[in-house]
VOLUMPA-340942 format. One record per residue (C-alpha): residue in three letters; x, y, z. Coordinates in nm, 3 decimals, decimal comma, padded with zeros to 5 digits. Last residue first. Layout:
{residuo:ALA; x:X; y:Y; z:Z}
...
This chain:
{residuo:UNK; x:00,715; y:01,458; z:01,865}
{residuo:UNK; x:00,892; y:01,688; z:01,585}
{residuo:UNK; x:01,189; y:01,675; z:01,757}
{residuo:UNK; x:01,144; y:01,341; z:01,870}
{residuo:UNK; x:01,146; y:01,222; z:01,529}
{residuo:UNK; x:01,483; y:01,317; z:01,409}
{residuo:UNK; x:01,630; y:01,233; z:01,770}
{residuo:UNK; x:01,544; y:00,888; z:01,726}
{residuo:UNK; x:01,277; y:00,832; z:01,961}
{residuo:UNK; x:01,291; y:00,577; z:02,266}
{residuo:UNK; x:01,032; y:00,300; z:02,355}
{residuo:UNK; x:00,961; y:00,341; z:02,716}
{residuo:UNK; x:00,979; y:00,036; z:02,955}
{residuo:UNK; x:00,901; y:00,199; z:03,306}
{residuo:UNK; x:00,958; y:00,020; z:03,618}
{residuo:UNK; x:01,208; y:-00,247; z:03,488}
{residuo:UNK; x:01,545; y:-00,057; z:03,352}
{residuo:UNK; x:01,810; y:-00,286; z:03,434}
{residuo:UNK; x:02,129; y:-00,175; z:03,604}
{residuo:UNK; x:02,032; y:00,188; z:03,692}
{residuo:UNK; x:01,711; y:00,033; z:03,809}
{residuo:UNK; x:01,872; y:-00,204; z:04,070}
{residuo:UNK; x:01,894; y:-00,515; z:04,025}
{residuo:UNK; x:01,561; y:-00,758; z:04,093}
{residuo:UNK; x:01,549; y:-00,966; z:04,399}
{residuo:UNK; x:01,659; y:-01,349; z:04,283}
{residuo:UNK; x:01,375; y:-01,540; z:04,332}
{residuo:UNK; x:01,491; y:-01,833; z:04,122}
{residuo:UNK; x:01,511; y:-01,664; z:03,803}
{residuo:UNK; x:01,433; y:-01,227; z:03,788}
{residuo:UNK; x:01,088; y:-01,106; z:03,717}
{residuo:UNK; x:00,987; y:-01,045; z:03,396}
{residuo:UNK; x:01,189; y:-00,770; z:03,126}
{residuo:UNK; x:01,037; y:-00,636; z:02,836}
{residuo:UNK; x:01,135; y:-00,830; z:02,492}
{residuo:UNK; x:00,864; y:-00,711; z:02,244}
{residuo:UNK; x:00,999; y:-00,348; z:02,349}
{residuo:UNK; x:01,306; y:-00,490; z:02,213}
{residuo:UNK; x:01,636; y:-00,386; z:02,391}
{residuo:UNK; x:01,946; y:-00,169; z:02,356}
{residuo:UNK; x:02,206; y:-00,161; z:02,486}
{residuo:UNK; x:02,411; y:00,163; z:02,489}
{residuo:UNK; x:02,780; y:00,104; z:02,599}
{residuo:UNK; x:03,005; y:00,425; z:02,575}
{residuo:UNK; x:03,380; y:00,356; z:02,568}
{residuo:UNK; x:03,704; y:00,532; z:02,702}
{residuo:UNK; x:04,058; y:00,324; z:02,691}
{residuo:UNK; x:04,360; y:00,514; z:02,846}
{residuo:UNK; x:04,688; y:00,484; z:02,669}
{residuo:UNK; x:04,964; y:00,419; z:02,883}
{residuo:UNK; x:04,994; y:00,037; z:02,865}
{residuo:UNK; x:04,919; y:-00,220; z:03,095}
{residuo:UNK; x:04,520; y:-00,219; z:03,018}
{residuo:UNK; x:04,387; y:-00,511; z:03,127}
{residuo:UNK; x:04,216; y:-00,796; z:02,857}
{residuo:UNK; x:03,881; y:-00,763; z:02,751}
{residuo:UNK; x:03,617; y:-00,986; z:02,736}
{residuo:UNK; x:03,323; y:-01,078; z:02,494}
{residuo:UNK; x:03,079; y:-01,422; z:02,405}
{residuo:UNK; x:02,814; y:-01,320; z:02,185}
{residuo:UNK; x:02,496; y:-01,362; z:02,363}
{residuo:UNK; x:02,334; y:-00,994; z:02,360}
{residuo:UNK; x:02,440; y:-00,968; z:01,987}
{residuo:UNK; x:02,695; y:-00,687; z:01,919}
{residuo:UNK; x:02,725; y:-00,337; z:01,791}
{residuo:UNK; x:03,060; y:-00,179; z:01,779}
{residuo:UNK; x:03,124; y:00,170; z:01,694}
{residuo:UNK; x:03,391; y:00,371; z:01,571}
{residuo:UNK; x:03,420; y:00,747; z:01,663}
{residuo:UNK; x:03,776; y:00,692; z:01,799}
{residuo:UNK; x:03,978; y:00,465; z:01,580}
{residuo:UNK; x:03,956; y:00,100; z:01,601}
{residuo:UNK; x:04,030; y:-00,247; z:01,693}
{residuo:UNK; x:03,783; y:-00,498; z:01,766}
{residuo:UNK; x:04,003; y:-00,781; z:01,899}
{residuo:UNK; x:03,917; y:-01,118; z:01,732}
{residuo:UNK; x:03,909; y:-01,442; z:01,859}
{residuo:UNK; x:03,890; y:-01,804; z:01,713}
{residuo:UNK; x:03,524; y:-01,944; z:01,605}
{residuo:UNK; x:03,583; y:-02,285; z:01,640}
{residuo:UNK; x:03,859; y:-02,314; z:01,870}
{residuo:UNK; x:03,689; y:-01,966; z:02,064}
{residuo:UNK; x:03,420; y:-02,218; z:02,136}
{residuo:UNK; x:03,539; y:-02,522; z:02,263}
{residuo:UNK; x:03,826; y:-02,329; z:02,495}
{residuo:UNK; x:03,541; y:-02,148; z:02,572}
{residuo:UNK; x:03,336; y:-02,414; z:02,651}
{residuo:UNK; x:03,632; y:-02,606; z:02,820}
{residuo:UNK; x:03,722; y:-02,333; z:03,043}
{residuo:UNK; x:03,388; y:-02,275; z:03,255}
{residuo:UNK; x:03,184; y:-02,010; z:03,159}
{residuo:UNK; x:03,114; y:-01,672; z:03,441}
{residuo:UNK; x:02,771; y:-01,622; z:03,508}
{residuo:UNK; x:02,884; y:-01,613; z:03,868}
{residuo:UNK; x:03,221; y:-01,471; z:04,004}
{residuo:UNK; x:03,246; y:-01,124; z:03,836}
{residuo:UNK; x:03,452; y:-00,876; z:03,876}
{residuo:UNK; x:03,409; y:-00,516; z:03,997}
{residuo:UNK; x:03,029; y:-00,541; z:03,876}
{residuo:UNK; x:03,023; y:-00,887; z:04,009}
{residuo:UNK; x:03,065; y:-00,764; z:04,345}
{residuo:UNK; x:02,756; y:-00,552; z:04,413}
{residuo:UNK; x:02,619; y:-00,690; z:04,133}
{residuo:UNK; x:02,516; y:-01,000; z:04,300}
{residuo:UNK; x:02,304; y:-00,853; z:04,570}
{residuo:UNK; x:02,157; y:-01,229; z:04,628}
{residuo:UNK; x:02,373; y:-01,472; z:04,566}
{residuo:UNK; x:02,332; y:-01,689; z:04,244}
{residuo:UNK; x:02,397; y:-02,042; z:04,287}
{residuo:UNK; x:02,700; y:-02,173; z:04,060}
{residuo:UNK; x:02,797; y:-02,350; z:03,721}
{residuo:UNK; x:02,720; y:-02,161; z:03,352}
{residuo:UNK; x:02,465; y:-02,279; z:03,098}
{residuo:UNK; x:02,668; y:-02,151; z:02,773}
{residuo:UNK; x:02,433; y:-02,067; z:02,506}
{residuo:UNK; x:02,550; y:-02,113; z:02,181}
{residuo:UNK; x:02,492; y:-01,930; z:01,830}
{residuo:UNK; x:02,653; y:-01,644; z:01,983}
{residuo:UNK; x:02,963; y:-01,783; z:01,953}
{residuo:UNK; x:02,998; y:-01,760; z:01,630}
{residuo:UNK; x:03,267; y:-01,482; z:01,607}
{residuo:UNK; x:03,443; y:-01,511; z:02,001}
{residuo:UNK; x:03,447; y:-01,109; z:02,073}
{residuo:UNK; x:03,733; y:-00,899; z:02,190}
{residuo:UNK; x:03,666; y:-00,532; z:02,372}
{residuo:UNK; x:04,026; y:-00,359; z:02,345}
{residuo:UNK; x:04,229; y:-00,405; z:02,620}
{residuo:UNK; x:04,474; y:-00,089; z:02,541}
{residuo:UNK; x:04,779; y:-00,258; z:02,388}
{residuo:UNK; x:04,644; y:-00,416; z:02,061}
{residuo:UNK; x:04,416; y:-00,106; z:01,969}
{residuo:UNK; x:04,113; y:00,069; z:02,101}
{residuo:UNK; x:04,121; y:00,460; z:01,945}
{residuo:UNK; x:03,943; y:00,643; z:02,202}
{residuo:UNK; x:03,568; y:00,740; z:02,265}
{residuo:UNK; x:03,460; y:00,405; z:02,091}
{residuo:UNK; x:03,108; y:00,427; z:02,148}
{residuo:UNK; x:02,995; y:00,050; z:02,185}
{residuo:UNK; x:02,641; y:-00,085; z:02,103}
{residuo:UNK; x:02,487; y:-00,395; z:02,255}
{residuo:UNK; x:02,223; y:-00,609; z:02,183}
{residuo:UNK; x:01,886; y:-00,725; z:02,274}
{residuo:UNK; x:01,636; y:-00,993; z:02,120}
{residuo:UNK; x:01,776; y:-01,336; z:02,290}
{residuo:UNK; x:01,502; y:-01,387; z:02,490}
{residuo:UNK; x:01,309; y:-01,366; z:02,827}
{residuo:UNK; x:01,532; y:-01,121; z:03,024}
{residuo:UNK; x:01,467; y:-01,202; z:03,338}
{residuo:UNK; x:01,717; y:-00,944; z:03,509}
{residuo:UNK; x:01,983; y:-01,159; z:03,740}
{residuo:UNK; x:01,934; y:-01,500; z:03,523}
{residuo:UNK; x:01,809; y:-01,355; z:03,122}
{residuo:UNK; x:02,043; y:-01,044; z:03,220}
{residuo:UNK; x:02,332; y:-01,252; z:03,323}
{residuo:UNK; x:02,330; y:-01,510; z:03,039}
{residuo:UNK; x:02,237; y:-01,239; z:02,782}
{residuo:UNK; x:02,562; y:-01,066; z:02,886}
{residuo:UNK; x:02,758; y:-01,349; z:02,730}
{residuo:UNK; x:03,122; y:-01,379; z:02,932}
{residuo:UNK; x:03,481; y:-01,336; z:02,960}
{residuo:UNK; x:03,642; y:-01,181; z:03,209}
{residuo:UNK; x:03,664; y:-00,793; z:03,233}
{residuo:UNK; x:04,019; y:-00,699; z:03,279}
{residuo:UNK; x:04,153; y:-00,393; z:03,512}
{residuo:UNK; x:04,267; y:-00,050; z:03,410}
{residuo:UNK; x:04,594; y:00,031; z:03,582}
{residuo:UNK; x:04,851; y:00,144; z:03,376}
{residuo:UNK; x:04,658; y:00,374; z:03,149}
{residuo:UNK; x:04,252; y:00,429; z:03,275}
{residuo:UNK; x:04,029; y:00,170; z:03,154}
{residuo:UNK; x:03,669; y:00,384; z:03,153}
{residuo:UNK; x:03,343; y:00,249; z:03,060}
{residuo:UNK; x:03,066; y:00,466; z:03,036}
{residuo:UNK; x:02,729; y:00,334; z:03,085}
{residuo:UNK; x:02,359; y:00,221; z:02,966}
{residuo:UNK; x:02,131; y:-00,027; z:03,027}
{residuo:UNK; x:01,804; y:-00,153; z:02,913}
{residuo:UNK; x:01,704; y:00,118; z:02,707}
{residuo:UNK; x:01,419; y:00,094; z:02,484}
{residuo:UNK; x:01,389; y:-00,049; z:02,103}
{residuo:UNK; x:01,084; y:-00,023; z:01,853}
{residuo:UNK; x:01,107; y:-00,335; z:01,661}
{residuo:UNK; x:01,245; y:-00,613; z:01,427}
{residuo:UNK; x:01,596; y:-00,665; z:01,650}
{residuo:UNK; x:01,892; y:-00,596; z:01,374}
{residuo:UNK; x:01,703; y:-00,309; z:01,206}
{residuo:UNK; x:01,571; y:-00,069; z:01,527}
{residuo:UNK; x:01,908; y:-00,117; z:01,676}
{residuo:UNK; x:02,065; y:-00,031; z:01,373}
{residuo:UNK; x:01,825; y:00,271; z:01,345}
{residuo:UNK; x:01,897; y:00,367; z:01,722}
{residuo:UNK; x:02,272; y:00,388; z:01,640}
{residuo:UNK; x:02,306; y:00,648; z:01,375}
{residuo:UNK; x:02,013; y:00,804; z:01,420}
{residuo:UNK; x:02,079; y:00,942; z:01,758}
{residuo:UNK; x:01,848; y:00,817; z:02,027}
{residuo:UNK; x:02,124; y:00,700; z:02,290}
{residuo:UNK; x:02,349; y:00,977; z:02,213}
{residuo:UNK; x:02,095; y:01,230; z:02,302}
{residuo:UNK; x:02,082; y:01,073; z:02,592}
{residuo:UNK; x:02,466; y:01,119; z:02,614}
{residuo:UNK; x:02,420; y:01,504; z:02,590}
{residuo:UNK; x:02,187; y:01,550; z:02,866}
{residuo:UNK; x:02,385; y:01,328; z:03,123}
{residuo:UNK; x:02,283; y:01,128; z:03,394}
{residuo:UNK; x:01,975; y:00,965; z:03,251}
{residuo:UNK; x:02,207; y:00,807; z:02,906}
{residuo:UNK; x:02,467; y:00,766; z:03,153}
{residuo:UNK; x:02,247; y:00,520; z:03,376}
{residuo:UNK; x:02,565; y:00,332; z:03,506}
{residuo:UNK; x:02,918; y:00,433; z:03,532}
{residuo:UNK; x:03,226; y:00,223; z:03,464}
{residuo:UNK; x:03,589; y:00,185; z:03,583}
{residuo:UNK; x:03,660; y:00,519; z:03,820}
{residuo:UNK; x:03,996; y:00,490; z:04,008}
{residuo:UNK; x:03,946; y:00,477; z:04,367}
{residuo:UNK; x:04,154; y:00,143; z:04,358}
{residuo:UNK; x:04,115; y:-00,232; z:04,489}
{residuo:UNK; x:03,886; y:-00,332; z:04,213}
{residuo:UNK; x:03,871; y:-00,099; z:04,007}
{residuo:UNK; x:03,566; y:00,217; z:04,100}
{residuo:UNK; x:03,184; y:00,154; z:03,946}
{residuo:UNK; x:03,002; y:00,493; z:03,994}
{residuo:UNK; x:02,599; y:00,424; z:03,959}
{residuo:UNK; x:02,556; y:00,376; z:04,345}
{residuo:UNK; x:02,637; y:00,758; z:04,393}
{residuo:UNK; x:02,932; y:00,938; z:04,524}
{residuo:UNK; x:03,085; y:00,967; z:04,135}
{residuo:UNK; x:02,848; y:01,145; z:04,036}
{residuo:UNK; x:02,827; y:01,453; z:04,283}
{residuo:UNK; x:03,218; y:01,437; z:04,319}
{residuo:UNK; x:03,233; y:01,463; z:03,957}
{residuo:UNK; x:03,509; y:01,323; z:03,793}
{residuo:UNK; x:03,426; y:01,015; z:03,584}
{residuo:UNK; x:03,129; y:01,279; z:03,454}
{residuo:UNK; x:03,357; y:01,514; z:03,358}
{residuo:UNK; x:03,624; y:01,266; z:03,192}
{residuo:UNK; x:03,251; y:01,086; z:03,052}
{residuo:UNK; x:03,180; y:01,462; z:02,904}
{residuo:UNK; x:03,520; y:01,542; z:02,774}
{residuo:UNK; x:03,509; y:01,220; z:02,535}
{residuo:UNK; x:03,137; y:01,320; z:02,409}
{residuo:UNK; x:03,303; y:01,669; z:02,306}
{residuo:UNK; x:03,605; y:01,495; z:02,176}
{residuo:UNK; x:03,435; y:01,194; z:01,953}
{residuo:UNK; x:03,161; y:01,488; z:01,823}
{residuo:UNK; x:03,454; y:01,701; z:01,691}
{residuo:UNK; x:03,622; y:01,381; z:01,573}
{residuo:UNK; x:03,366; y:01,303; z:01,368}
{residuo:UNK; x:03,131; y:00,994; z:01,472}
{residuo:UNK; x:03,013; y:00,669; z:01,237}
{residuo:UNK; x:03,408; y:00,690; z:01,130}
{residuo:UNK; x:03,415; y:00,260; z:01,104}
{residuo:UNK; x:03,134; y:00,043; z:01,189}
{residuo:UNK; x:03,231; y:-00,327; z:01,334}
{residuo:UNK; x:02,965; y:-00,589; z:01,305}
{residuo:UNK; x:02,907; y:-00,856; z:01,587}
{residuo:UNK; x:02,730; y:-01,187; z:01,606}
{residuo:UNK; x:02,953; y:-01,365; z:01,363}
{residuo:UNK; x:02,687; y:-01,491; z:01,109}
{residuo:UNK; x:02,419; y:-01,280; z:01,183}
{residuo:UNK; x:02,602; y:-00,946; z:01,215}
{residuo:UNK; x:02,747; y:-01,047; z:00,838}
{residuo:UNK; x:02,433; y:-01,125; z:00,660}
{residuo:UNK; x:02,293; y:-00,775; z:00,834}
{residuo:UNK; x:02,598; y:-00,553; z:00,695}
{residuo:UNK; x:02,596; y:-00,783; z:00,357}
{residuo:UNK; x:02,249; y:-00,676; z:00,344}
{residuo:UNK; x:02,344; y:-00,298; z:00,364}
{residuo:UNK; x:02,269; y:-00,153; z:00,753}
{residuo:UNK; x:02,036; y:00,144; z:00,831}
{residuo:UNK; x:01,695; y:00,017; z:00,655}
{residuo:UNK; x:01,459; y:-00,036; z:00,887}
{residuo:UNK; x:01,218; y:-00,315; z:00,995}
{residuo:UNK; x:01,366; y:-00,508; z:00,695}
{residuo:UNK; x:01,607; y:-00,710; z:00,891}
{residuo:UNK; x:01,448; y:-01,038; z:00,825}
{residuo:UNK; x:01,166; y:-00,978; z:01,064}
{residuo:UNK; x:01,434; y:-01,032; z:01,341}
{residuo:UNK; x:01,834; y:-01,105; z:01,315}
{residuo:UNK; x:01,983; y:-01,355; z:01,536}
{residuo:UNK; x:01,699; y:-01,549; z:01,570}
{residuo:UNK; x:01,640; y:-01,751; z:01,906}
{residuo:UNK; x:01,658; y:-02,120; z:01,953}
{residuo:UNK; x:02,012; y:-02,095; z:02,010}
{residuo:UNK; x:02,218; y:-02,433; z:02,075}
{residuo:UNK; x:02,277; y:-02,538; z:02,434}
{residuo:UNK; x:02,688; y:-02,543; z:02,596}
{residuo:UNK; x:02,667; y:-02,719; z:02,938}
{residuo:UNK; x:02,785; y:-02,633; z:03,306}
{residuo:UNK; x:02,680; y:-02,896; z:03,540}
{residuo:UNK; x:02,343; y:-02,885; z:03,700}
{residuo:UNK; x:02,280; y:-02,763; z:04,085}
{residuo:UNK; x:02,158; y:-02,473; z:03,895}
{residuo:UNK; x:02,336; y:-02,123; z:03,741}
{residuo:UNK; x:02,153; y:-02,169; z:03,404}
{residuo:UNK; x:01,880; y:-02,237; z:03,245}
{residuo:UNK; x:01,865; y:-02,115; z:02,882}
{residuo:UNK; x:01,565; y:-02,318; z:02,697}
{residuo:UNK; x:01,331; y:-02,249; z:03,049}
{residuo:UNK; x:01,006; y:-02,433; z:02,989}
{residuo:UNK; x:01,178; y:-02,712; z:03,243}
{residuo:UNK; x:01,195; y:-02,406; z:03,493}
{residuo:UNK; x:01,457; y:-02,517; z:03,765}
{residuo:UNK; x:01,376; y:-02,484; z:04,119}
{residuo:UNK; x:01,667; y:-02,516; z:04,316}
């Protein structure tokens, strides 16, 4: 395995798993590169790698971006391509990729004001989309993502050089207690857990299902969420979540009879463009990680009068 000594974040070697302080910021250029958030907004996405925004979307806009991921989740031209994620053993639609591409109205979602000025705030730049997609825990049978930082995977599977993305999260439902809401470790992006395993190649295939590599071993989380504890981000539809590329997340299954319907925007810095993958890995697909053309995108304010 050849093993970058330059690389700060190596993981998935012959090495043992390991838990190796951030030597990225958390917030860039001080947070001044717009103004969307209060300081004690910014102060408190630094400290616990996540901030929580409550009624961001009316319930008019909630129900007409809610009927277009049903649509989407059931449209036989959609859901036949690569970009349609089904549970593991079911036909029942989990996730699709490229949303913001797929759908007029949820690239308009990506560049609205209200999330692309966070964005634009938390990292110190113009932004692009790295990935985008619906994700859908139907009632009953919606399955558990394990947890895990998504920087890991992207910075292994993607070569994503630093720690200058994050994610945002639609809340298209209200997420409570019973639903598998998404739950974050506060603090826990401050560390960078090197995980165990060699990557195969065509990775995604499975790990978008569930995922087998990139995945932290027990004690570091144990260590972490002891520290930091756990906390379930609970909220009304039209909420949305933004979180650091390395906080650690999961969600449990979804048991009960409420469905669970969120949009995931990430958004990355266009100082931050991707390079090829570690250890030879062939890149992921394009719906995955955008690679062949890193445009910054426009808030919809300005792209109107672009």
């Amino acid at each position: 395995m050849n093993v970058s000594m330059n690389d700060p974040y190596a993981s998935r070697t012959d090495r043992t798993s390991a838990i190796i302080a951030r030597r990225d910021p958390v917030v860039y250029k001080d947070g001044t590169y717009a103004d969307a958030l209060a300081s004690e907004q910014v102060a408190s996405y630094e400290r616990d790698g996540f901030l929580l925004l409550e009624n961001i979307f009316s319930d008019e806009e909630v129900q007409g971006l809610l009927a277009e991921v049903k649509r989407m989740g059931t449209d036989p031209d959609i859901i036949k391509l690569e970009e349609a994620i089904t549970e593991p053993g079911s036909d029942a639609v989990r996730s699709i990729f490229r949303v913001h591409e797929l759908s007029q109205l949820l690239g308009r979602l990506a560049c609205d004001p209200r999330l692309i000025h966070v964005a634009r705030q938390l990292l110190g730049s113009e932004v692009y989309m790295h990935q985008s997609r619906a994700n859908m825990k139907p009632g009953f049978k919606g399955k558990e993502f394990y947890w895990h930082s998504d920087f890991e995977t992207w910075h292994i599977e993607d070569g994503m050089p630093a720690m200058r993305a994050l994610s945002c999260s639609v809340l298209l439902t209200d997420n409570s207690a019973c639903n598998g809401p998404l739950m974050l470790v506060p603090g826990s992006h401050q560390q960078f857990i090197s995980c165990q395993g060699i990557t195969p190649d065509n990775h995604y295939k499975k790990s978008l299902k569930k995922q087998e590599y990139g995945v932290p071993d027990t004690l570091s989380l144990q260590l972490l969420a002891e520290q930091g504890g756990i906390q379930a981000m609970t909220g009304k539809a039209g909420s949305v979540v933004f979180f650091d590329c390395n906080t650690m997340h999961g969600s449990n299954g979804n048991i009960s009879p409420w469905p669970r319907a969120n949009v995931f925007m990430v958004y990355n810095s266009m100082e931050n463009t991707l390079e090829p993958p570690k250890y030879g890995l062939v890149p992921r697909p394009e719906h995955i990680a955008t690679r062949k053309r890193f445009t910054p995108l426009l808030p919809l304010e300005e792209a109107a009068t672009a």
